[in-house]
LOLODREN-98719 format. One record per residue (C-alpha): residue number from 1; residue in three letters; x negated, y, z negated. Coordinates in Angstrom, 2 decimals. Layout:
<mises>
(mise NUM 'ALA' (X Y Z))
...
</mises>
This chain:
<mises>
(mise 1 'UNK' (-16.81 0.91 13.76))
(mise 2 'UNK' (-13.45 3.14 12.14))
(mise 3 'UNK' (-13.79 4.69 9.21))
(mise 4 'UNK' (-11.53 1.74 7.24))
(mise 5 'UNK' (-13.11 -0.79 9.07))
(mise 6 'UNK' (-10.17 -2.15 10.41))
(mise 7 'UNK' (-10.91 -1.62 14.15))
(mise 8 'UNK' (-10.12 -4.58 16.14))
(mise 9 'UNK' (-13.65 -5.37 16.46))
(mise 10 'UNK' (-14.46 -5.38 12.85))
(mise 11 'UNK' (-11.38 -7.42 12.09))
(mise 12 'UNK' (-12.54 -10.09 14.82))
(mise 13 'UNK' (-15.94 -10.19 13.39))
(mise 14 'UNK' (-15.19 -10.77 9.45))
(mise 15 'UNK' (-12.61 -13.36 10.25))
(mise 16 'UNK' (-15.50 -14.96 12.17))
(mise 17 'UNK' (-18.00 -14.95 10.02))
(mise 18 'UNK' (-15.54 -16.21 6.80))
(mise 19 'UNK' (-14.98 -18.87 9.31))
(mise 20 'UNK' (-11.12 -18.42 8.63))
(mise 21 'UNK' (-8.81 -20.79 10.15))
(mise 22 'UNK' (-5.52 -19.52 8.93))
(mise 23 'UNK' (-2.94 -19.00 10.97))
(mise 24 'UNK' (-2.67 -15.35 12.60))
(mise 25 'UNK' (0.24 -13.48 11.61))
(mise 26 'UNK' (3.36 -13.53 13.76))
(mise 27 'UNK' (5.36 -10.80 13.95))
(mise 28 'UNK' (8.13 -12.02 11.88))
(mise 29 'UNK' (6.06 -13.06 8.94))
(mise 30 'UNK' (4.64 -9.46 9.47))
(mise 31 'UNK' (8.31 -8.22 8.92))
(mise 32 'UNK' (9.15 -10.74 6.70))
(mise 33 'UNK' (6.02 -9.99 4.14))
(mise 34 'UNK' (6.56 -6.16 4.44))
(mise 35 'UNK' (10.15 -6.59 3.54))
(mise 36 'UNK' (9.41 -8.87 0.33))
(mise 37 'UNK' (6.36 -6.89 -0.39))
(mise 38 'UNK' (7.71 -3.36 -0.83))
(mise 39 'UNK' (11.09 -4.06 -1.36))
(mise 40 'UNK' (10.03 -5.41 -4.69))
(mise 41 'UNK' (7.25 -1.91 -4.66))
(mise 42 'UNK' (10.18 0.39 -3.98))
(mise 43 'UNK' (12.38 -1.09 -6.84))
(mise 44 'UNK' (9.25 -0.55 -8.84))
(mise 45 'UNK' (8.25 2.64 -7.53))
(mise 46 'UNK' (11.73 4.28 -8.13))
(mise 47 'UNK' (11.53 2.91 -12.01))
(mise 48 'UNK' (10.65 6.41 -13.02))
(mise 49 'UNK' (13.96 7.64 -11.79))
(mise 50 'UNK' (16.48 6.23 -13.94))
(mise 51 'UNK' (13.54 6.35 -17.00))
(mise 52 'UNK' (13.56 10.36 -16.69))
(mise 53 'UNK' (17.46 10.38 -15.63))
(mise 54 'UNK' (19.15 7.56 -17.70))
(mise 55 'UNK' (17.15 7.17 -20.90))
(mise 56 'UNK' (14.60 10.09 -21.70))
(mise 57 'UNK' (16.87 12.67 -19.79))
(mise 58 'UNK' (13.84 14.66 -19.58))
(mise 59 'UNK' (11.15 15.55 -17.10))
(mise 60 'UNK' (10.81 17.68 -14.02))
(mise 61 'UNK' (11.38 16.75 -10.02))
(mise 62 'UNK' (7.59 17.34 -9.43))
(mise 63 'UNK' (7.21 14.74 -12.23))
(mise 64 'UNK' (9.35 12.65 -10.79))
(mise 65 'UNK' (7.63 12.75 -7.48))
(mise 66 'UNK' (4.36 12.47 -9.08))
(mise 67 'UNK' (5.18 8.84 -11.04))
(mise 68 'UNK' (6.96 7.33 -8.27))
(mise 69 'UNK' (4.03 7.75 -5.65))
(mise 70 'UNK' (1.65 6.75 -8.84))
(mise 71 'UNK' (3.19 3.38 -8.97))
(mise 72 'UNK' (3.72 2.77 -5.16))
(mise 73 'UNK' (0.12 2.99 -4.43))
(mise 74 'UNK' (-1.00 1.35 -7.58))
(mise 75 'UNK' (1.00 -1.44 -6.93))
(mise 76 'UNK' (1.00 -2.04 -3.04))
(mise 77 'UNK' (-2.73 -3.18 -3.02))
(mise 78 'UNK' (-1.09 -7.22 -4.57))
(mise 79 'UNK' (1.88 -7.25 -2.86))
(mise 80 'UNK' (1.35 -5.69 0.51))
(mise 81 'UNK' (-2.20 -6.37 1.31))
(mise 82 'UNK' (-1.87 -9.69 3.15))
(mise 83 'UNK' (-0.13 -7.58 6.30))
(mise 84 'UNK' (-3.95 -6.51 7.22))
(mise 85 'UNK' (-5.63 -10.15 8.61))
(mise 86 'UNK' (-9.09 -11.30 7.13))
(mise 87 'UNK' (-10.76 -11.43 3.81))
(mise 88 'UNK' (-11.39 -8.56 1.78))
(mise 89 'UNK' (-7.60 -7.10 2.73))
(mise 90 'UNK' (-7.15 -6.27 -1.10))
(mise 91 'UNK' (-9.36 -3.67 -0.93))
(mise 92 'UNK' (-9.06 -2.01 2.42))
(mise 93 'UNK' (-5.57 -2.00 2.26))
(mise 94 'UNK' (-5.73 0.42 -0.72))
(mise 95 'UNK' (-8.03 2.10 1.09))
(mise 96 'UNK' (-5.81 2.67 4.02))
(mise 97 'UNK' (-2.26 2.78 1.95))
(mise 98 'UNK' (-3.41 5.43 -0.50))
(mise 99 'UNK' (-3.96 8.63 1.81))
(mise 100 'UNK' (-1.46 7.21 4.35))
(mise 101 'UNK' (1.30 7.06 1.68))
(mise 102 'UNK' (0.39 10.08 0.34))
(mise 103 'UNK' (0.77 11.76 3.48))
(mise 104 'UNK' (4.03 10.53 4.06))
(mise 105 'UNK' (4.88 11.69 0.76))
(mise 106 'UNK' (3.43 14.71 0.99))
(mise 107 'UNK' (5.49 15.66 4.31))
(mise 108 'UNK' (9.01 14.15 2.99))
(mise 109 'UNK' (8.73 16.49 -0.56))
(mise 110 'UNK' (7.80 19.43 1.84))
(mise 111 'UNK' (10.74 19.13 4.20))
(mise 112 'UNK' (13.01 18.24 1.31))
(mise 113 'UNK' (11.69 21.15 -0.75))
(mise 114 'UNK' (12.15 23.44 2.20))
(mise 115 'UNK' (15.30 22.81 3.82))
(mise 116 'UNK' (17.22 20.37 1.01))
(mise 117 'UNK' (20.30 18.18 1.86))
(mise 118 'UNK' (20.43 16.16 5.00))
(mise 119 'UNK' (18.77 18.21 7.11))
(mise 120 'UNK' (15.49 17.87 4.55))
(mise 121 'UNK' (16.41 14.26 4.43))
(mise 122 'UNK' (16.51 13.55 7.95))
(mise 123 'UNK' (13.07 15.50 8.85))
(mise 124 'UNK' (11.21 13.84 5.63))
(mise 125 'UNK' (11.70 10.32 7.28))
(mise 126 'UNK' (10.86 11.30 10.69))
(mise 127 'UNK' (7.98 13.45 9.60))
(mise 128 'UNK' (6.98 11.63 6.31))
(mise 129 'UNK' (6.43 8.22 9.33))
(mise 130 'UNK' (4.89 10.61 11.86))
(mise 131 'UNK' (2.54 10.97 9.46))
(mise 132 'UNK' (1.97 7.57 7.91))
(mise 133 'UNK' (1.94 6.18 11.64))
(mise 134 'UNK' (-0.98 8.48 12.55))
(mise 135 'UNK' (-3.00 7.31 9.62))
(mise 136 'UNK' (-2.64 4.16 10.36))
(mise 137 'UNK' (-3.06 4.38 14.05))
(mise 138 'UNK' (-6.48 6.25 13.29))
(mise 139 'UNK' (-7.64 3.24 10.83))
(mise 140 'UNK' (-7.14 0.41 12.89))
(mise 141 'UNK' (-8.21 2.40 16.27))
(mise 142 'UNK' (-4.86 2.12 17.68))
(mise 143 'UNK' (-4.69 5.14 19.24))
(mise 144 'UNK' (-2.63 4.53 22.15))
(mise 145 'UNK' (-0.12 2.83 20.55))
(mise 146 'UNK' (0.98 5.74 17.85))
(mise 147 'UNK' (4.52 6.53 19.75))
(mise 148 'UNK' (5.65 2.79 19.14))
(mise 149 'UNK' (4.07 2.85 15.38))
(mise 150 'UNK' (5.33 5.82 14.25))
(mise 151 'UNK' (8.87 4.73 15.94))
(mise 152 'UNK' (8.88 1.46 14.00))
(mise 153 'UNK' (8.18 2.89 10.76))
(mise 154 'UNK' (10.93 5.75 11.49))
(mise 155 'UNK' (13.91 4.06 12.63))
(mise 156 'UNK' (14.09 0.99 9.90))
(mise 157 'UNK' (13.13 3.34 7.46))
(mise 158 'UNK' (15.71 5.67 8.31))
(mise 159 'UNK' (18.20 3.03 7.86))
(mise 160 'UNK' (16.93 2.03 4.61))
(mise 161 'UNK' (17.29 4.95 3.14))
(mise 162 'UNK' (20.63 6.25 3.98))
(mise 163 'UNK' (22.12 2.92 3.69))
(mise 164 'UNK' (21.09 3.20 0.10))
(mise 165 'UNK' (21.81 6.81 -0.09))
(mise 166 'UNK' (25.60 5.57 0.96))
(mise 167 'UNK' (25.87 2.61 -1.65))
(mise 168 'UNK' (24.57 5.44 -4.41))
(mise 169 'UNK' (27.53 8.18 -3.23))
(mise 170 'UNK' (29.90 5.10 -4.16))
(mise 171 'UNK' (28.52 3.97 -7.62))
(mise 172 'UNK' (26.84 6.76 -8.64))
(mise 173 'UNK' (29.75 7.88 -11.71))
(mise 174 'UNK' (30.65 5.34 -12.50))
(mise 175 'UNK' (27.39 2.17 -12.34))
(mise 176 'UNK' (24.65 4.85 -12.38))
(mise 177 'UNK' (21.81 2.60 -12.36))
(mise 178 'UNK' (23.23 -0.10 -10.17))
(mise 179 'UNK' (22.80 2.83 -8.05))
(mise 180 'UNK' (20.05 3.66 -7.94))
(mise 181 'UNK' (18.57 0.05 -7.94))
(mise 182 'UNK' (20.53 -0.50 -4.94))
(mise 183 'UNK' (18.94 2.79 -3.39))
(mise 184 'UNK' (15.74 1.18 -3.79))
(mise 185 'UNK' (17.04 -2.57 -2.63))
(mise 186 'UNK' (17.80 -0.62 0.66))
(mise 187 'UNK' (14.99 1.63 1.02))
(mise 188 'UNK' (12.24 -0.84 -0.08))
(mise 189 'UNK' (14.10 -3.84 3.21))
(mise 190 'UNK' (14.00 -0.70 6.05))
(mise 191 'UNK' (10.50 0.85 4.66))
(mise 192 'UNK' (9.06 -2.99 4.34))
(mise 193 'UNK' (10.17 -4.15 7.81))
(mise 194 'UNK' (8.97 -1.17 9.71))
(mise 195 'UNK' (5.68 -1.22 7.77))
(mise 196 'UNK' (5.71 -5.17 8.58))
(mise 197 'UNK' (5.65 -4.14 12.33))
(mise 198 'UNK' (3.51 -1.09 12.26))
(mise 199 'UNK' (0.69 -3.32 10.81))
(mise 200 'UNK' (1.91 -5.98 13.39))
(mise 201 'UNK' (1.20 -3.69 16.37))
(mise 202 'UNK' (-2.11 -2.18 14.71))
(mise 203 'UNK' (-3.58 -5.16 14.50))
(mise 204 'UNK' (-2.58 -6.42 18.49))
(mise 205 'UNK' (-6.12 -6.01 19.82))
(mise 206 'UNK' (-7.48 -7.88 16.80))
(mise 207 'UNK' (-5.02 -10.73 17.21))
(mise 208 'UNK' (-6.16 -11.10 21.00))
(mise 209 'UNK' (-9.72 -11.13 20.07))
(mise 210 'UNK' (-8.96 -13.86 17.76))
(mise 211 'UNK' (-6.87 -16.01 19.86))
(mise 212 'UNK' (-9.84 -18.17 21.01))
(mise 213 'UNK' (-11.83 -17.36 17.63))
</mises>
């Protein structure tokens, strides 16, 4: 049994015992839900940005970094948690999302911080979803599969973000905020849909063992 309990054994066996009969997640309403779910987290998370920016015009970038990753992992438990199958997701999923998130925070602010402008950019994404994909990889005891999660969560994210980064170089002067909200429209689809997969593929081995229930 993992750590998170979210091996695909322990999966099989709560679903079993709850006698649940709901349908097992495809992989598009795994995309689909991660998309909804933290595209609406990201415009959320990023609030602090335009609050220290716009209207207080005060406040530090640690600060900054600090209240945004507060408010993505206090919120993600309600509107992410149904990507991990079987009862008791609310709780396991902050379990899992908290150090996972913070680890891929943790790695994007240290590239950024180190080598600024797109080069930081560039190797936060790819190192900030290295990291997230091992987390998860290690929770659900999807070991062998951490090349393909780590690649999911990279590439859509990837294009999230610098989409959004290109809508923000044409509004910034001009509709600041519209900006920035689009920033975090962008971000929140290519973060949610590779999270939507990642979870999808963790969760394979469960989903087989299920099949039959």
């Amino acid at each position: 049994m993992s750590l998170f309990q979210l091996d695909p054994q322990s999966i099989a066996a709560r679903v079993r015992a709850a006698d649940d009969r709901a349908p097992l997640p495809t992989c598009a309403t795994s995309v689909v839900r991660g998309i909804i779910g933290f595209t609406l987290l990201s415009v959320a998370g990023f609030a602090p940005w335009p609050i220290l920016d716009l209207w207080l015009r005060r406040g530090t970038e640690t600060q900054l970094y600090i209240s945004c990753v507060a408010i993505f992992i206090g919120l993600s438990g309600p509107l992410l948690h149904r990507l991990i199958i079987g009862p008791g997701s609310l709780a396991r999923f902050y379990k899992l999302f908290a150090p996972a998130f913070i680890a891929y925070a943790a790695v994007w602010i240290a590239f950024w911080v180190w080598l600024r402008g797109p080069e930081g950019e560039i190797a936060g994404v790819l190192g900030g979803a290295a990291a997230m994909g091992a987390v998860l990889a290690f929770a659900f005891d999807a070991q062998r599969s951490l090349v393909k999660i780590i690649a999911v969560l990279a590439v859509p994210n990837a294009i999230g973000y610098f989409a959004g980064g290109w809508f923000e170089g044409r509004l910034a002067i001009d509709h600041r905020l519209s900006a920035m909200l689009l920033w975090g429209v962008c971000y929140g689809i290519g973060f949610g849909a590779g999270l939507g997969l990642a979870f999808h593929i963790c969760q394979a081995h469960a989903r087989a063992a299920l099949a039959g229930r």
